[in-house]
C-alpha positions in Angstrom: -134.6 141.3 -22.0 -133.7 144.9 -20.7 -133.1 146.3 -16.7 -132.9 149.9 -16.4 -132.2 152.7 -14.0 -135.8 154.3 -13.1 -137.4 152.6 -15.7 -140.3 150.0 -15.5 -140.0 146.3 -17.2 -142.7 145.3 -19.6 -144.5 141.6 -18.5 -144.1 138.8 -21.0 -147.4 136.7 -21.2 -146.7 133.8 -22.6 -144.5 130.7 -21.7 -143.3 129.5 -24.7 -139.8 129.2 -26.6 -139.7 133.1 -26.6 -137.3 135.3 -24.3 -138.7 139.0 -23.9 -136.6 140.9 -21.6 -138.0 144.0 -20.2 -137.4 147.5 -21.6 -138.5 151.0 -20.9 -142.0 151.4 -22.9 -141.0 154.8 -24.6 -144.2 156.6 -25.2 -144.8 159.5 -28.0 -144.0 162.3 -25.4 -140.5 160.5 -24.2 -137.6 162.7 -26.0 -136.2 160.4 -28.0 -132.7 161.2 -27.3 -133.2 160.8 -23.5 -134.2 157.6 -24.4 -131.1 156.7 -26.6 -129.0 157.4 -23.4 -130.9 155.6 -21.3 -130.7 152.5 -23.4 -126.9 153.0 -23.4 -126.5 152.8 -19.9 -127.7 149.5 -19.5 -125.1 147.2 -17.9 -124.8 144.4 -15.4 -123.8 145.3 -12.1 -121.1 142.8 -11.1 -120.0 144.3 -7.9 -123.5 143.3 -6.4 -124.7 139.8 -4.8 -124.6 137.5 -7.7 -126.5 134.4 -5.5 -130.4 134.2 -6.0 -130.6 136.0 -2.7 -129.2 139.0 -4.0 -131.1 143.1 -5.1 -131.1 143.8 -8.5 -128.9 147.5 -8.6 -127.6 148.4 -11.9 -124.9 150.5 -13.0 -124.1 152.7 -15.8 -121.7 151.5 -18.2 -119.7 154.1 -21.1 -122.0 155.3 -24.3 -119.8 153.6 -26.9 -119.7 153.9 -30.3 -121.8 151.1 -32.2 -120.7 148.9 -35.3 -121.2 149.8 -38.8 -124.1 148.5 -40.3 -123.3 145.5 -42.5 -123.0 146.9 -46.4 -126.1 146.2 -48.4 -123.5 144.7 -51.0 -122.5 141.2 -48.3 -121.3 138.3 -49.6 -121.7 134.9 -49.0 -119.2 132.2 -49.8 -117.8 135.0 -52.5 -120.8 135.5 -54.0 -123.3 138.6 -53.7 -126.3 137.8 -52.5 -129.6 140.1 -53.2 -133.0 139.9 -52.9 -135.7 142.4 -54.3 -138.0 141.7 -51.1 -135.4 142.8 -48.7 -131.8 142.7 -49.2 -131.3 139.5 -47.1 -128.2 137.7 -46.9 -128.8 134.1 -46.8 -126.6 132.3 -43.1 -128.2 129.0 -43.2 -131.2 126.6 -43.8 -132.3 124.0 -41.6 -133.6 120.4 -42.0 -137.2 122.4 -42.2 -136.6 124.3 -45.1 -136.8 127.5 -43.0 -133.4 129.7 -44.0 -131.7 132.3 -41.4 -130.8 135.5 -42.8 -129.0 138.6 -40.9 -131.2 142.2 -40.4 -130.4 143.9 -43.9 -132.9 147.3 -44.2 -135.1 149.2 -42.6 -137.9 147.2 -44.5 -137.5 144.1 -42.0 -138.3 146.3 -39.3 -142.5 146.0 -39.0 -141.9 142.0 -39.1 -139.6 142.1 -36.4 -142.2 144.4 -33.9 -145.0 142.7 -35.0 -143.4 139.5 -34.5 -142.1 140.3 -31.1 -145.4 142.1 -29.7 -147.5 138.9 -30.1 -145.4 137.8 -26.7 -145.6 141.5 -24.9 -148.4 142.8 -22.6 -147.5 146.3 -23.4 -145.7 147.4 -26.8 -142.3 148.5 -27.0 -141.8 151.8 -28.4 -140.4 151.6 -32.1 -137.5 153.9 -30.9 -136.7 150.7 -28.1 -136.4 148.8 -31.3 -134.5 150.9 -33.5 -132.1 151.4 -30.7 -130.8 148.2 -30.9 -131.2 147.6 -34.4 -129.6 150.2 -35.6 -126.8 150.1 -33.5 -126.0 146.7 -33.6 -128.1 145.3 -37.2 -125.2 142.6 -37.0 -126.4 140.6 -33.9 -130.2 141.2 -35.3 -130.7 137.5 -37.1 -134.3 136.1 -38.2 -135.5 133.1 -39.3 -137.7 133.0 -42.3 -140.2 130.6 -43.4 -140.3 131.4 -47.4 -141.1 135.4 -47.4 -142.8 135.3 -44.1 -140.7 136.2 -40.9 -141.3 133.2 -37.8 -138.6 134.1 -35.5 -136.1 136.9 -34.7 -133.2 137.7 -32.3 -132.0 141.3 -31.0 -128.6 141.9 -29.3 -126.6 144.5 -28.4 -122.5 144.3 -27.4 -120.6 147.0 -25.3 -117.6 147.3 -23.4 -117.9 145.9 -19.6 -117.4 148.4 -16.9 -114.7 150.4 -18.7 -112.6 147.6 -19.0 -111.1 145.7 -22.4 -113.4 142.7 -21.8 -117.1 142.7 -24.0 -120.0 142.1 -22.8 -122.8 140.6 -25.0 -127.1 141.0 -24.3 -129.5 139.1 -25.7 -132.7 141.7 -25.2 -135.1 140.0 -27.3 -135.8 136.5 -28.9 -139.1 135.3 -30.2 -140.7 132.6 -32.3 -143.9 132.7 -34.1 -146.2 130.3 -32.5 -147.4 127.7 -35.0 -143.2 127.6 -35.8 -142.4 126.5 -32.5 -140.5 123.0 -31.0 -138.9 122.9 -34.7 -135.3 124.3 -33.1 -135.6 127.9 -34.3 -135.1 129.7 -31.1 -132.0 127.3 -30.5 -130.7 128.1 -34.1 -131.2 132.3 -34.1 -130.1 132.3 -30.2 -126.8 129.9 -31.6 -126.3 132.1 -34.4 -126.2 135.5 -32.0 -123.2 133.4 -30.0 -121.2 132.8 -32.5 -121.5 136.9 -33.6 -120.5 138.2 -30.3 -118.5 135.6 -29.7 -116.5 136.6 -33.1 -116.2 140.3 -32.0 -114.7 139.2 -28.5 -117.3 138.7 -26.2 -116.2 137.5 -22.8 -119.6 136.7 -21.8 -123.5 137.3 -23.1 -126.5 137.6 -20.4 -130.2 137.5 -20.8 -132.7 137.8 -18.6 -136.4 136.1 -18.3 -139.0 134.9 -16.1 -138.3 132.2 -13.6 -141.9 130.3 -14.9 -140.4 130.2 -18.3 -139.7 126.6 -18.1 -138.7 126.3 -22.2 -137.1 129.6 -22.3 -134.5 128.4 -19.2 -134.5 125.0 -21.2 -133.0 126.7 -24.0 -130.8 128.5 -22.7 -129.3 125.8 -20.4 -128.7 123.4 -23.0 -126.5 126.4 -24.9 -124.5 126.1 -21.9 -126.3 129.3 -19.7 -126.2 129.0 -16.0 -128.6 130.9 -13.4 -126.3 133.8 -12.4 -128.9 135.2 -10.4 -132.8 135.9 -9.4 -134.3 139.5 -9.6 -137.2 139.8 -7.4 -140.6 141.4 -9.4 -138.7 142.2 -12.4 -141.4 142.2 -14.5 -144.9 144.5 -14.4 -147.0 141.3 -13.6 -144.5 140.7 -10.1 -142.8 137.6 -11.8 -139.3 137.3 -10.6 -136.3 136.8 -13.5 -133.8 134.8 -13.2 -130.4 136.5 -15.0 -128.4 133.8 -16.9 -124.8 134.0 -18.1 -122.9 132.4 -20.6 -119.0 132.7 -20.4 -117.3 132.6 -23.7 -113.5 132.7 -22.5 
C-alpha cells in the first residue's frame, strides 16, 4: 500500500483477497516524528511515465491538516448507537450476517495489526498504523463477524500536488483467511469509495503486486485500471502494478 522517498517496501506473502501496500518498517529507534513527516509526504508522482515502462520517482506533496475524528456520540438513521465492547457504529450487514462498522477507539487498534500482520513478511511499526488511523479514523472501516474482527480497510486523503483536486489511498486492506470469497474485501474496499468519494476525491490509488491475481480482480471489477508497473517494489523483487480509480 505505501511508496516512499528513501524508504524500503515491506513484501506481502500471500496471494489472496488481501492488498498490503508497502510502508516504511519504523523500528523502536526511528524518531517518531521523522516518521510522521515522512508518511505525509507520500504522493503520486504524476509528472512521470505513467505506461508500465515507466521509474517509479515520487514526489512530496503539502503536510495537511487531517479530519476530525468521528465523535464517540455517531448516529445512525437518528439514532445513537453504542456498544460496551468498542464504541462501534453499525454501516451495514451483509447476506452473511457479518456487519461493517467504522474505526471508533483506540481499543480496535490490536485487531486491526494483528489482522493485517498475518499477510506481512515484516511487521509494520504500530506508529505506521496509528499514522493513518489517527489521522484519517473515518476511511478506517472493518468488517466484523459477531465480536471478532475478519477484515479491515486503512485510507488516507490529501490534497494533490497543491492543487484543489483530492486524492484518495487505499494503504491497506485485508481479510481473515477462513472469511475469504464471501465479498468482504469488495464490501470494506466499496465502503472506503463511497467516503473519499463524499469528501471530494478526484481519484483513489493503490498499489500491489502484479502476481496478486484476486487482489487486481477486485479491484478491476470496482472499476480500477492499471495506471502503471513499478519495477521491484516490494522486498521479495515483485514488481507492483499502481491502479487508479477516477471518481470525477
Amino acid at each position: 500500500m505505501l511508496s516512499e522517498p528513501a524508504a524500503s517496501p515491506i513484501a506481502k506473502t500471500d496471494q489472496s483477497e488481501s492488498t498490503l501496500t508497502p510502508v516504511e518498517n519504523g523500528a523502536s529507534a526511528v524518531d517518531y516524528q521523522q516518521l510522521v513527516n515522512k508518511l505525509h509526504n507520500i504522493t503520486v508522482d504524476d509528472s512521470v511515465d505513467t505506461s508500465f515502462e515507466g521509474d517509479n520517482s515520487l514526489t512530496s506533496a503539502p503536510v495537511t491538516t487531517p479530519p476530525s475524528s468521528p465523535s464517540q456520540n455517531s448516529l445512525v438513521n437518528g439514532s445513537q448507537v453504542t456498544s460496551a465492547e468498542d464504541s462501534k457504529v453499525l454501516l451495514s450487514t451483509d447476506e452473511h450476517g457479518f456487519s461493517y462498522v467504522r474505526y471508533e477507539s483506540e481499543l480496535q487498534m490490536s485487531d486491526i495489526m494483528t489482522l493485517i500482520s498475518k499477510d506481512l513478511s515484516e511487521p509494520y511499526s504500530i506508529y505506521t498504523y496509528r499514522y493513518f488511523i489517527h489521522n484519517w479514523p473515518d476511511l478506517c472501516f472493518l468488517a466484523k463477524d459477531g465480536s471478532v474482527t475478519i477484515g479491515a480497510i486503512v485510507c488516507k486523503l490529501d490534497p494533490h500536488k497543491r492543487t484543489l483536486r483530492k486524492r484518495g489511498y487505499i494503504a491497506m486492506l485485508a481479510i481473515d483467511h477462513s472469511y475469504r470469497r464471501k465479498g468482504i474485501g469488495s464490501k470494506l474496499a466499496s465502503l472506503a469509495i463511497n467516503a473519499m468519494s463524499g469528501q471530494q476525491a478526484d481519484e483513489i490509488v493503490l498499489e500491489t503486486e502484479v502476481s496478486n491475481l484476486s487482489a487486481l480482480h477486485l479491484y478491476e471489477k470496482l472499476g480500477f485500471v492499471r495506471d502503471k508497473r513499478l519495477y521491484k517494489y516490494y522486498l521479495n523483487g515483485v514488481d507492483a502494478f499502481r491502479l487508479k480509480l477516477w471518481l470525477t
